[in-house]
VEXDREN-88862 format. One record per residue (C-alpha): residue number from 1; residue in one letter; x, y, z. Coordinates in steps of 0.1 Angstrom, whole numbers, plus 5000, padded with zeros to 4 digits. Layout:
<rs>
NUM|A|X|Y|Z
...
</rs>
This chain:
<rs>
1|X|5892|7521|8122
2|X|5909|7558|8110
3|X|5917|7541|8073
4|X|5882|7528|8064
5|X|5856|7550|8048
6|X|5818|7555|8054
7|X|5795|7527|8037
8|X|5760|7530|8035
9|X|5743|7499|8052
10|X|5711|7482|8045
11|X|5684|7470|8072
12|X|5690|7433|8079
13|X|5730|7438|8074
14|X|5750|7420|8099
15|X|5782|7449|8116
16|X|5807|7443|8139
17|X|5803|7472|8162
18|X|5824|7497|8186
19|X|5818|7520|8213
20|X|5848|7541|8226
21|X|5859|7566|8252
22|X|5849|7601|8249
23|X|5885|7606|8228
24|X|5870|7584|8202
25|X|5907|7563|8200
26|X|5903|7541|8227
27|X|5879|7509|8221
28|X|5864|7499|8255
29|X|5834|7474|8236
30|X|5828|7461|8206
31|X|5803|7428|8192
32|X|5781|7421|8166
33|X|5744|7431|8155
34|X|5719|7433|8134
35|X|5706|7468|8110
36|X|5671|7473|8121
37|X|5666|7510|8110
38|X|5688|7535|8095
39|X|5691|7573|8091
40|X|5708|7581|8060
41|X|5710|7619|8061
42|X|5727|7615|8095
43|X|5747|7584|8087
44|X|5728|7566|8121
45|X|5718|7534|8120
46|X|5701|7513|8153
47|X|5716|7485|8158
48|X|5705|7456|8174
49|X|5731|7439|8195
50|X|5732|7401|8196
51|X|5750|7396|8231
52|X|5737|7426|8252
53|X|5703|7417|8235
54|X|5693|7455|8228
55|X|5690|7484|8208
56|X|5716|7514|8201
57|X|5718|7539|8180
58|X|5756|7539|8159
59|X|5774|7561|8137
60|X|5783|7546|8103
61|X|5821|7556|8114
62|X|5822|7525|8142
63|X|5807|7503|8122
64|X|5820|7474|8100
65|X|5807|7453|8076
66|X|5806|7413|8085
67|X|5815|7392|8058
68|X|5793|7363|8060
</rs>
């Protein structure tokens, strides 16, 4: 995750994301979702994740695009 650089994402873009531990190294969860509203001055976008069926708010930083 350290080499990739910050993409701007577009509502309705499918991301693979991560959460980590509080050191920001360790992954403990990770999935995909769905771009429902974004934040571009703060680089946060809400997320909807498809398995835990909710809403969370991710920085672009643990976010990947999914190539489809």
């Amino acid at each position: 995750m350290d080499e990739r650089t910050v993409k701007d994402f577009k509502v309705g873009d499918l991301v693979k994301w991560y959460d980590t531990c509080a050191d920001s190294i360790v992954v403990f969860a990770s999935g995909t979702g769905i771009i429902t509203d974004s934040n571009k001055y703060m680089n946060y976008y809400t997320i909807y994740r498809t398995k835990e069926k909710d809403f969370q708010d991710y920085s672009g930083y643990y976010l990947e695009m999914v190539n489809a």
